[in-house]
C-alpha positions in Angstrom: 111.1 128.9 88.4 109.3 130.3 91.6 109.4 130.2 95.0 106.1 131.1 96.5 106.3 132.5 99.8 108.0 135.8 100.2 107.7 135.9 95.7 104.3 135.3 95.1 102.5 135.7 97.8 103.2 136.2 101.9 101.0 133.7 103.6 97.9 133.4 102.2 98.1 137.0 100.2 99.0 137.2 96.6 101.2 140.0 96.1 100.1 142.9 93.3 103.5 142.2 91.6 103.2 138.8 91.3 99.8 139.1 89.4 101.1 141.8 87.2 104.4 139.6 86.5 102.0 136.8 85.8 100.4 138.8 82.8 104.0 138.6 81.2 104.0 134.6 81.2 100.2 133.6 80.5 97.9 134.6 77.9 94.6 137.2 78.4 92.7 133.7 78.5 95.3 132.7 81.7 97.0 130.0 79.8 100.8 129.6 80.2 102.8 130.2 77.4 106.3 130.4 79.2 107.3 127.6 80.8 106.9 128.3 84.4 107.0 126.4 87.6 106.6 126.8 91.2 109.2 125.8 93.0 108.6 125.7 97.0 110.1 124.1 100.3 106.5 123.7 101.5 105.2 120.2 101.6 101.4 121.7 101.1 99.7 118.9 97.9 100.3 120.0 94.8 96.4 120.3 94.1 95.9 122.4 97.4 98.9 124.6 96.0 98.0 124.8 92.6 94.4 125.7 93.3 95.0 128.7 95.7 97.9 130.0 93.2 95.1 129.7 90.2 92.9 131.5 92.4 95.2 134.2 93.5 96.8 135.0 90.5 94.2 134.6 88.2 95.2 132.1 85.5 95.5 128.5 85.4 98.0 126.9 87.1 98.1 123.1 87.2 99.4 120.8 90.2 102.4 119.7 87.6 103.3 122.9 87.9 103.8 122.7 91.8 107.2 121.2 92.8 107.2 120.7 96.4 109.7 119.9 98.7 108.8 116.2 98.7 107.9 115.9 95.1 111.2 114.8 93.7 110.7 111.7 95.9 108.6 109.8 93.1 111.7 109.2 91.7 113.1 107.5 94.8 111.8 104.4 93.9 113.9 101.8 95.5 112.5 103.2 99.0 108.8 103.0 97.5 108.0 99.8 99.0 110.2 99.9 102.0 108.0 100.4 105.3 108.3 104.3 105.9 107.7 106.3 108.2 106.6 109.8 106.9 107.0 112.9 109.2 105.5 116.1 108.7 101.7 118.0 108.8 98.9 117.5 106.9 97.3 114.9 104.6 101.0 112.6 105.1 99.2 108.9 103.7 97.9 110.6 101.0 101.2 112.4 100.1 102.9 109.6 100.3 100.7 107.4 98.2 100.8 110.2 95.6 104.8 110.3 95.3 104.6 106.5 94.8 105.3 105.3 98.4 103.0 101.8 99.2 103.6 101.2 102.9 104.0 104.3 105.4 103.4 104.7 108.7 103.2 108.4 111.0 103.9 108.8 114.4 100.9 108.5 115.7 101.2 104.5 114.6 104.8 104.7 116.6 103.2 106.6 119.8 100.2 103.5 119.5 102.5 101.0 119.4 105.5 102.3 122.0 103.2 103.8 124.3 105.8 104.1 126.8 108.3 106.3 125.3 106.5 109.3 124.9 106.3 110.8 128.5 107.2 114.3 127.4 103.8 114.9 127.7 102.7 114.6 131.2 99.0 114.0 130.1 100.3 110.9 128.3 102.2 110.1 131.7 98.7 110.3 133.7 97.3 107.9 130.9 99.6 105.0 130.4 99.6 105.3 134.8 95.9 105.0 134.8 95.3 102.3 131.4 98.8 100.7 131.5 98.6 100.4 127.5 100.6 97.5 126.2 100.8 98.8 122.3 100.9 96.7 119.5 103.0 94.5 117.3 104.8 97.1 115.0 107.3 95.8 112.1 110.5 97.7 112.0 111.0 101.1 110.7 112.9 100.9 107.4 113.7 104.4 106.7 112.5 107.9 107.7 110.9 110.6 105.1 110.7 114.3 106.6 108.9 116.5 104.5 108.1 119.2 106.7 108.6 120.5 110.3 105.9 118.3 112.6 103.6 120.1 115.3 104.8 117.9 118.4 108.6 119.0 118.5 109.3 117.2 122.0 107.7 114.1 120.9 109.3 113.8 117.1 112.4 114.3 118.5 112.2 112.1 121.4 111.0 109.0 119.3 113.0 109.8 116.4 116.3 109.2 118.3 114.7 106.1 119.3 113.8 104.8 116.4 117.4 105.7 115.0 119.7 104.2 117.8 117.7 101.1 118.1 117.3 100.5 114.2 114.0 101.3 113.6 112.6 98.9 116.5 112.7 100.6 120.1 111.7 97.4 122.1 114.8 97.7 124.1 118.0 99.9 124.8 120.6 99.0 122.9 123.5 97.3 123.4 125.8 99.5 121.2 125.0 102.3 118.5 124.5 101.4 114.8 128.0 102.1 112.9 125.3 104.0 110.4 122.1 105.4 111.3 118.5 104.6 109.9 118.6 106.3 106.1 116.6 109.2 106.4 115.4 111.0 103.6 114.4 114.6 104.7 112.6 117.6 102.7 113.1 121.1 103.2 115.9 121.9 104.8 114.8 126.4 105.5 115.9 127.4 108.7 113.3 130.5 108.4 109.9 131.5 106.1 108.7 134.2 106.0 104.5 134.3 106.1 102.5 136.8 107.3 104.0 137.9 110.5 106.7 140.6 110.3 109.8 138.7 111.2 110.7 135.1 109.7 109.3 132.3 111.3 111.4 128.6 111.8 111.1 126.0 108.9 111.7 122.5 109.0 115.4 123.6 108.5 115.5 124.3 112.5 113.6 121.0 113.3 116.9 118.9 111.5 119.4 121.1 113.7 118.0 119.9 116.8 118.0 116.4 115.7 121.3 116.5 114.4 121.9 117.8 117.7 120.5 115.8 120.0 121.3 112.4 117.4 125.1 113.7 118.4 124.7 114.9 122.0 123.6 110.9 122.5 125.5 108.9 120.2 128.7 110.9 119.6 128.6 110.8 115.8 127.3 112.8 113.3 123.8 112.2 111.8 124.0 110.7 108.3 121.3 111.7 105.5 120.5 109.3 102.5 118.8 112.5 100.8 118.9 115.9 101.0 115.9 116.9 99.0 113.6 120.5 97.9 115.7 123.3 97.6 118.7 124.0 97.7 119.8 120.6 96.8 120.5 120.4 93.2 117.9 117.0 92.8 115.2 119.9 92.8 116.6 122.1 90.6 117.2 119.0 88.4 113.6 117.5 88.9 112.3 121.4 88.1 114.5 121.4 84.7 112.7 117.9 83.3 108.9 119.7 84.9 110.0 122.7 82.7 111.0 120.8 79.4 107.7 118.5 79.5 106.0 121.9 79.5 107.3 123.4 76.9 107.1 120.2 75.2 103.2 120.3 75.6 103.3 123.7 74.6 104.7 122.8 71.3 108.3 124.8 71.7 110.6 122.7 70.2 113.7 124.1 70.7 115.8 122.3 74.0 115.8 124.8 76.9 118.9 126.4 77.7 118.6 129.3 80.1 116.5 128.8 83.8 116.1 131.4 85.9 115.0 130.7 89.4 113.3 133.9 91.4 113.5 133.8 95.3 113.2 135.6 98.3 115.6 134.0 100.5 119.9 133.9 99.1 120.5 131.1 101.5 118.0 128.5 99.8 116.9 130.1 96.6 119.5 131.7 94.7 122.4 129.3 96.2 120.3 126.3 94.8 120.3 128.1 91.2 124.4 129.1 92.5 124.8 124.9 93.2 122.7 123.5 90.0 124.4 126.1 87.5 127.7 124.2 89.0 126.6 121.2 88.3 125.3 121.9 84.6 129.0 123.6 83.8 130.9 120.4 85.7 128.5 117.5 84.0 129.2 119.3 80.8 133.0 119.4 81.0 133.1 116.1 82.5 131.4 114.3 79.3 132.9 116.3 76.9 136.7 115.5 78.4 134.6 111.8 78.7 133.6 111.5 74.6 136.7 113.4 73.6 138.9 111.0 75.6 136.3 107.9 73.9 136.7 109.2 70.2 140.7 109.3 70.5 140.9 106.2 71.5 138.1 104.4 69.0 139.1 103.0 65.7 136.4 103.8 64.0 135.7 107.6 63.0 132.2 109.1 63.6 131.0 109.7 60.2 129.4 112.7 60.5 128.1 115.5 62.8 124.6 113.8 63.5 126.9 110.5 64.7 128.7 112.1 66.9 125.5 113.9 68.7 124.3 110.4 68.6 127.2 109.1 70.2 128.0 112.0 72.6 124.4 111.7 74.1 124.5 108.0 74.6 128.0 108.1 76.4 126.9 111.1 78.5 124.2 109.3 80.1 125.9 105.8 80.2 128.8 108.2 83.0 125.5 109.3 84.7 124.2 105.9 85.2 127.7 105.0 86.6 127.8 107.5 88.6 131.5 109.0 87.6 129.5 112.4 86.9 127.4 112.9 89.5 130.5 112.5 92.1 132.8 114.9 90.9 130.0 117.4 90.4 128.0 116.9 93.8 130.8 116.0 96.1 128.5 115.8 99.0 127.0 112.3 99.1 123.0 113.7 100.9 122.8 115.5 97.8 123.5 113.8 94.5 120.7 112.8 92.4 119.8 109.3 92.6 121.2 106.6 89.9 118.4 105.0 87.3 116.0 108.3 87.4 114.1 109.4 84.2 114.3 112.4 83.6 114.1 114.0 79.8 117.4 114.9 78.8 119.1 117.6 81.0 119.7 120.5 78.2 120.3 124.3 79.9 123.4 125.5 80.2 123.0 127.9 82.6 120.8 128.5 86.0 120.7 132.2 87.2 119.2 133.1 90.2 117.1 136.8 90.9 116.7 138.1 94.1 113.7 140.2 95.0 112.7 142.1 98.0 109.6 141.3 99.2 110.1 138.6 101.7 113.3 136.8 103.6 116.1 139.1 102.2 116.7 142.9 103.3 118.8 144.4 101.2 119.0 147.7 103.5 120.0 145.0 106.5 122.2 142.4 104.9 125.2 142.2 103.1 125.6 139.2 100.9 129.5 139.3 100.9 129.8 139.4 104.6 131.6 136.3 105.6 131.4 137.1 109.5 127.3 136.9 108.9 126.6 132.8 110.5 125.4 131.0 107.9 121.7 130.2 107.6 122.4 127.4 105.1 122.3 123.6 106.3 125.0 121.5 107.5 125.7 119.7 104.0 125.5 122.6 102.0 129.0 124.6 101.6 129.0 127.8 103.5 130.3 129.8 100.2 129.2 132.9 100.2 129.6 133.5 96.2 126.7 131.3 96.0 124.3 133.2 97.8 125.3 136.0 95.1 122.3 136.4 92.4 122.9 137.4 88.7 120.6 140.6 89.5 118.7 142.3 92.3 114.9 143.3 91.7 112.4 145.1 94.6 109.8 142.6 93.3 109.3 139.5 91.0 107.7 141.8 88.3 110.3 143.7 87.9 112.6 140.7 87.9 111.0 139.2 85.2 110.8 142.3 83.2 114.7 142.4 83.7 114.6 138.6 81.9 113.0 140.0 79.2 114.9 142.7 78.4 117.9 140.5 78.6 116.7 138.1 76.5 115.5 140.5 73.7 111.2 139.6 74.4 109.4 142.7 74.1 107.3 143.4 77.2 103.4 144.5 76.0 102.6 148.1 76.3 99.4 147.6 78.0 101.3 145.5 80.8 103.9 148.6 81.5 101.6 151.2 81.1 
């Protein structure tokens, strides 16, 4: 698994590691032969993405491949129906159609039909003085998707906070707050990227702390999240695992996966998502096996051989998933459990380690990981531990970090790659 900015590339420019790395994992023809994935907090499509990596790096990579901050959403299907509104840049209908969603708004529909609430913008003042707009019947706003930072800060916010005291219809004031704000389901949570310019630039990470912000300077309470999603929420890591395993499945390796390494730039988002999802693989684990062991003891019948038990084991392991008993004790945090009823293939590593390389976010002459007086970087719902942010190995760049999962794992590197 990669993240792209500050790995791969920095902006639009491929780094020379990353295409020498990308020799190790694809064929002289550029056809994988490693399972790999991309694993980014931008919300850019998939096809965009997977087109200027192809181009950059010189082999095929296919939008499957991509895994986006929004793209675990497609399996958030009890919101796909729900009237949406979907904040970010881009091509947002088309995005949202692609994850599955069927009736989505933006917020240029909500500044059409509440004319009057975005004054912000003194230009809009001068208009609705001069046309005296009247806007346009609007059914309520069910839920909120952020999948990336918008370009209109002042005007997000603004209506945002009106849309989630007044419960998704801001025709009037309201009388008291909602006990529970409008779900919002938000993408991306990176407080900084790094791109071209020499310092890191604000994510969508620092558009949520101003509305958390502002959503408790106004109402007194805490903003709630239905979903945390992209990194480093464990759903990604998750969603990347069953991306990975259909690969290798279409590549004909037959063997279950059981090691993922995820390389990133940035501790804070990056390596503690590999820290949080290799928790979660260890405690789902020793949850089902205490879970079957506890089942067997007390059955009558005997399992009658070894294949049985797999049999049962598997069966009961997903049967505590679907219930939920699992995913609570091993994501405590309620914004960031993966959803009940989602198909994924079977979740098989049993490990996540995360390398950190040099090359973007993370200054290893600047920063120490173990200082605790450092301010965390990390978001609100995500434990400020700093073991997490602690990789299984250091590397200047992604090709030498992948040369250092090979020589772990016993795969000769080519001659022709290191010479």
């Amino acid at each position: 698994m990669f993240d792209v900015d500050g790995v791969i590339a920095r902006g639009s420019a491929i780094l020379e590691a990353a295409k020498k790395m990308m020799k190790l994992l694809y064929d002289a023809n550029g056809h994988m032969i490693v399972p790999t994935t991309f694993v980014t907090n931008s919300c850019s499509p998939r096809a965009d993405k997977a087109k200027s990596l192809s181009e950059g790096l010189g082999v095929t990579v296919v939008p499957e491949q991509i895994i986006n901050a929004q793209a675990p959403l497609s399996m958030f299907k009890e919101w796909h129906d729900k009237h949406i509104l979907f904040l970010g840049q881009g091509p947002l209908r088309e995005q949202a159609k692609e994850l599955g969603f069927t009736n989505v708004c933006t917020m240029d529909d909500v500044c059409e039909a509440y004319p009057l609430l975005d004054v912000v913008n003194h230009e809009n003042r001068k208009r609705i003085a001069r046309e005296h707009p009247s806007g346009k019947t609007f059914p309520r706003v069910e839920a909120m998707v952020i999948i990336g930072e918008p370009d209109r800060w002042d005007c997000h916010l603004q209506l945002l906070i009106d849309l989630l005291i007044t419960d998704g219809m801001p025709t009037q004031p309201p009388k008291a707050f909602p006990e529970h704000n409008l779900p919002i389901l938000a993408c991306n949570m990176d407080l900084v990227f790094m791109a071209e310019a020499c310092m890191p630039r604000y994510g969508n990470g620092a558009f949520l702390i101003c509305l958390e912000a502002l959503y408790k300077k106004i109402t007194g309470s805490e903003l709630e999240y239905t979903a945390l999603i992209g990194k480093p929420s464990e759903i990604t890591y998750r969603h990347a695992e069953h991306v990975l395993a259909t690969l290798a499945k279409d590549l004909g390796i037959k063997k279950p996966l059981r090691k993922l390494y995820m390389f990133g730039d940035n501790p804070e988002v990056d390596i503690v998502g590999a820290s949080l999802y290799d928790k979660y693989i260890k405690c789902t684990h020793r949850l089902s096996d205490t879970s079957s062991s506890s089942s067997s003891s007390e059955s009558s019948d005997e399992e009658s051989d070894h294949s049985n038990n797999n049999h049962y084991h598997h069966h009961h392991h997903h049967d505590l998933l679907a219930q939920g008993s699992i995913e609570e004790e091993a994501i405590p945090v309620k914004s960031r459990r993966i959803p009940k009823g989602v198909e994924f293939s079977e979740q098989t590593a049993d490990a996540c380690e995360g390398i950190l390389v040099g090359t973007g976010v993370y200054n290893p002459t600047t920063t120490d990981l173990r200082d605790t007086t450092k301010p965390s970087y990390g978001h609100r719902d995500i434990e400020n531990d700093v073991t997490l942010k602690l990789p299984g190995q250091f590397s200047p760049d992604v090709y030498e970090g992948v040369k250092f999962v090979f020589e772990k794992e016993g795969v000769a590197i080519p001659t022709d790659i290191t010479g």
